[in-house]
N, C-alpha and C positions, 0 to 999 in steps of 0.2 A: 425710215419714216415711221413714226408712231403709229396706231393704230387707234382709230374712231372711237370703238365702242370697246367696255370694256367691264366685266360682270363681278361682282364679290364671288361670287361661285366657282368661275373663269381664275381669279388668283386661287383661292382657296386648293383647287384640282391641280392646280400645276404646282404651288409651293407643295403639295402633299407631297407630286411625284420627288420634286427635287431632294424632301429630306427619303425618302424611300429607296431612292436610288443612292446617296451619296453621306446621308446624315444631316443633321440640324446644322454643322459646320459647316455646311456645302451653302446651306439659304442664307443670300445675302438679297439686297432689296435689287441690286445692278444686275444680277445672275436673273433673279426673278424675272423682271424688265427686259434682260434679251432673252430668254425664255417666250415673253408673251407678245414680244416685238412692239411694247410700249415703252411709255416713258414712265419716270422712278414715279413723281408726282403723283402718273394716276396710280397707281398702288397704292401708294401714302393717302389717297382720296378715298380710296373703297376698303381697307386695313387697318391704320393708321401705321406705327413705326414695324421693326422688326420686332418688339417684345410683344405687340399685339396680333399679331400676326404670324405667332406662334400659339400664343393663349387661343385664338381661334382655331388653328390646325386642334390641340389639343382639345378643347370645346367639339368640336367635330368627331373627332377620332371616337373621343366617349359616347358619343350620340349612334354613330354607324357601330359600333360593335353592340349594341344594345338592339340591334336588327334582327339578331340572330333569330331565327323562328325552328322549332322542332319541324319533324317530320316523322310518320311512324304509324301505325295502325295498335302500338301497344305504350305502355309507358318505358319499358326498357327500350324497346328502339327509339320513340322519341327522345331519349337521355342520351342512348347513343351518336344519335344524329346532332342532338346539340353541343355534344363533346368535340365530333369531327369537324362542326362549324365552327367553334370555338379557336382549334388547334388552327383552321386553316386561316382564320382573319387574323391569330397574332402571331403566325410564320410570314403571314402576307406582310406588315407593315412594323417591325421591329421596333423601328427607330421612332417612331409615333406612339410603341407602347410604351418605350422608355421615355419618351417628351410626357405621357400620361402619368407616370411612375413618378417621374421628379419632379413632378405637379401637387405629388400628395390625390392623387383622383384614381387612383389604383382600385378600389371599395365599390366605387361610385361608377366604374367602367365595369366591372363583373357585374353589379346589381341583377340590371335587367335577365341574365343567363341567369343568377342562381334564383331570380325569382319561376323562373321557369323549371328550371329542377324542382322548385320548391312544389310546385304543382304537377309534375308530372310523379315526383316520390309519394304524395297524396294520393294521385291517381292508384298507386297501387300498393295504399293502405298501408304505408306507415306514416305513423305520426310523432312528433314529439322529439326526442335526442336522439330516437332511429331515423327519422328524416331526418334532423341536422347534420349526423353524420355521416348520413349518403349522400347530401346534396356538398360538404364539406370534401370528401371523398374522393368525388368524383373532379369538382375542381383542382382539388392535389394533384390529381392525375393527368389532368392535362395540362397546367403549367408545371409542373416537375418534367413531365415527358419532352415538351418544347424546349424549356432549359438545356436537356440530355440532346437533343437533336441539334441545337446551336452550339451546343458547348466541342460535339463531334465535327461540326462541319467546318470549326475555327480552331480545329485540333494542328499542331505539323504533321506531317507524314511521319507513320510509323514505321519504325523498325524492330525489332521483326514485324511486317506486315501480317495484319487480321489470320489472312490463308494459312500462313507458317508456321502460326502456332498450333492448328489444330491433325498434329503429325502423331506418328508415335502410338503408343497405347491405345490413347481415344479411337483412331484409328482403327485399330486393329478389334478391340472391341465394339465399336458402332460406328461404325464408317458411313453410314448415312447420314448419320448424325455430324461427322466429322466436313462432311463436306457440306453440309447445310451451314453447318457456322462460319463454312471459310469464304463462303458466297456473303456479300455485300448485304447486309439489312434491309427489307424490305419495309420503314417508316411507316406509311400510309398501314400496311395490313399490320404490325406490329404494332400498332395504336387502337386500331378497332379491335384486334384482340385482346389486347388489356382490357381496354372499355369495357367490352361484352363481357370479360369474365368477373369485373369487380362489379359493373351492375347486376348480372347473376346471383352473386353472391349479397348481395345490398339487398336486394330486394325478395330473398329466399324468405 
């Protein structure tokens, strides 16, 4: 049985999830519909077709990632903070940044973030082609890193595996060392410490 009531916000939240979990191939308006335990029509009512109702998802997506708000008691942790906000909203939602991508709104989805670098690189007194290039910088860095994170996690299994290679010589001469690399990357603190040490240096 259909269901009563039924919200533009209510489709909007569940097609997000649908392409989130499965891809833009996955959202069909029937999938949607037993999803929200309605009928096609009312979707069609509060969306219109599937190509608008994508344009929407994508309208949306650009607008939530422009939420992003600093945190920090200095300008380098604010920057830093807005780097690991960054990282974490376009590891959250892949497939919606790629719907943003092939939109051509790619520019227009960073804005609001590098307008915020742009003001926190102020805050600590650069100005001019040394702010553009830290506030430039620092974006390289967190999508090149994401890139590098997704590109690993859609990798096949390797052979010789990561552990195997770090045998032998290295070993022998810094075996701390050797079994720190043969242990699994730690992503989240392996980003923050980039960050910190290229804003360190941006902002020296």
């Amino acid at each position: 049985m259909a269901r009563a009531a039924l919200t533009r916000e209510e489709v909007l939240d569940t097609a997000a999830e649908l392409v989130k979990r499965h891809g833009p191939d996955a959202l069909t308006m029937r999938k949607l519909a037993a999803e929200l335990g309605s009928a096609v029509t009312s979707i069609y009512w509060h969306v219109g077709n599937r190509e608008s109702l994508l344009d929407a998802l994508v309208e949306r997506t650009v607008q939530e990632m422009g939420a992003i708000r600093p945190t920090g008691r200095t300008p380098a942790a604010r920057i830093v903070s807005l780097a690991r906000g960054l990282r974490r909203e376009l590891r959250a939602r892949p497939h919606l940044i790629a719907m943003v991508h092939e939109h051509g709104l790619t520019e227009r989805m960073f804005l609001p973030v590098r307008r915020a670098l742009v003001r926190e690189v102020h805050a600590a007194g650069l100005r001019g082609s040394r702010a553009a290039d830290a506030v430039r910088a620092v974006q390289f860095q967190i999508v090149g890193f994401v890139l590098v994170e997704r590109n690993r996690e859609r990798a096949p299994v390797q052979s010789p595996a990561e552990e195997e290679l770090w045998t032998g010589a290295i070993a022998d001469e810094d075996p701390a060392l050797a079994r720190a690399l043969a242990r699994p990357a730690d992503p989240e603190r392996l980003f923050t410490l980039s960050v910190e040490a290229l804003v360190t240096s941006l902002l020296a």
